[in-house]
C-alpha positions as CSV (number, residue, x, y, z in Angstrom):
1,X,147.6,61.2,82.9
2,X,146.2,64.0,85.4
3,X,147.0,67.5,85.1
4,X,147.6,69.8,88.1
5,X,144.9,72.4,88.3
6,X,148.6,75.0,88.5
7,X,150.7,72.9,86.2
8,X,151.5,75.9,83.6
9,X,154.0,72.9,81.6
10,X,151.2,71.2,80.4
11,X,150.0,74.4,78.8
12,X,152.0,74.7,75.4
13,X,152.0,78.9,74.5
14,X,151.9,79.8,77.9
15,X,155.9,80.3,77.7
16,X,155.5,81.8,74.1
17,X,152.6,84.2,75.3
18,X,154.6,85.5,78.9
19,X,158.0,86.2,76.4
20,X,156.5,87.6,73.1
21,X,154.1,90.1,75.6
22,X,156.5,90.7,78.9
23,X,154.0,88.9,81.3
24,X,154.8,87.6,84.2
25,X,151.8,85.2,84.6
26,X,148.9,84.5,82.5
27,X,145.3,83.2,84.0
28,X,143.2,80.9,81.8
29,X,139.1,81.2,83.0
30,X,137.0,78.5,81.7
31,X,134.1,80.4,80.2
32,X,130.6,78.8,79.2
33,X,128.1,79.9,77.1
34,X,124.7,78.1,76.9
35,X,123.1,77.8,73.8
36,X,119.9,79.4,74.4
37,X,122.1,82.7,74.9
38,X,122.4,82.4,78.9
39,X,125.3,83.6,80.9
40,X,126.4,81.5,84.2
41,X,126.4,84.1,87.2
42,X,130.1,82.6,87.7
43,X,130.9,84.1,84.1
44,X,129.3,87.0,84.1
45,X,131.0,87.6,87.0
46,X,134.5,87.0,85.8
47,X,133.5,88.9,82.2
48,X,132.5,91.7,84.8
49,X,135.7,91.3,86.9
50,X,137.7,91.8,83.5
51,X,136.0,95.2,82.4
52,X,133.7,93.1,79.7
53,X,130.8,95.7,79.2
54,X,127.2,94.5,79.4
55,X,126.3,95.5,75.7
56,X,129.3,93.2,74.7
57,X,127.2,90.3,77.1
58,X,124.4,90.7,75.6
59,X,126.4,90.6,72.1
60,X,127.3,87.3,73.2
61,X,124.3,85.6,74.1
62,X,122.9,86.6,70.7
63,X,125.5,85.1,69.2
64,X,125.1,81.8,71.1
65,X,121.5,82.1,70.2
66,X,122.4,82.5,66.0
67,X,124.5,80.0,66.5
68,X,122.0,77.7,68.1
69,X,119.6,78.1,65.8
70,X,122.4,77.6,62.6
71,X,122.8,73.9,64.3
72,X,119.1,73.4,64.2
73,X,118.4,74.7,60.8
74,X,121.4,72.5,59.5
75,X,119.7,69.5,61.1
76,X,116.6,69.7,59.6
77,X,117.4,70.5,56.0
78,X,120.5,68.0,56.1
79,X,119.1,65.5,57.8
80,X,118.0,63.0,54.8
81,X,121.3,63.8,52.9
């Protein structure tokens, strides 16, 4: 089953999220985050289009980074449970 790229149906609270908040449409951005705390241009860009200071960027990529390295650390000490 294909989804059109505009097919708002397919999205299940989209109705629930435009009637509980009075919106008249709602735009859903595909963010990624790599795992050694870097920022795609494309994102930061939309982040900076949405009024997303810098500071809270840079909050992100740390997290990505903690995160990263939780992974690891799990990996290595569980690896021979």
């Amino acid at each position: 089953m294909s989804m059109k790229k505009n097919d708002k149906s397919m999205i299940l609270p989209y109705h629930f999220f435009c009637e509980k908040f009075n919106l008249k449409d709602i735009k859903v951005y595909g963010l990624l985050f790599g795992a050694r705390g870097t920022i795609p241009n494309r994102v930061a860009d939309i982040l900076k289009k949405l009024g997303i200071s810098t500071t809270l960027m840079e909050e992100i990529a740390i997290s990505a980074i903690k995160g990263s390295c939780r992974i690891l650390h799990n990996h290595i000490h569980n690896q021979y449970s």
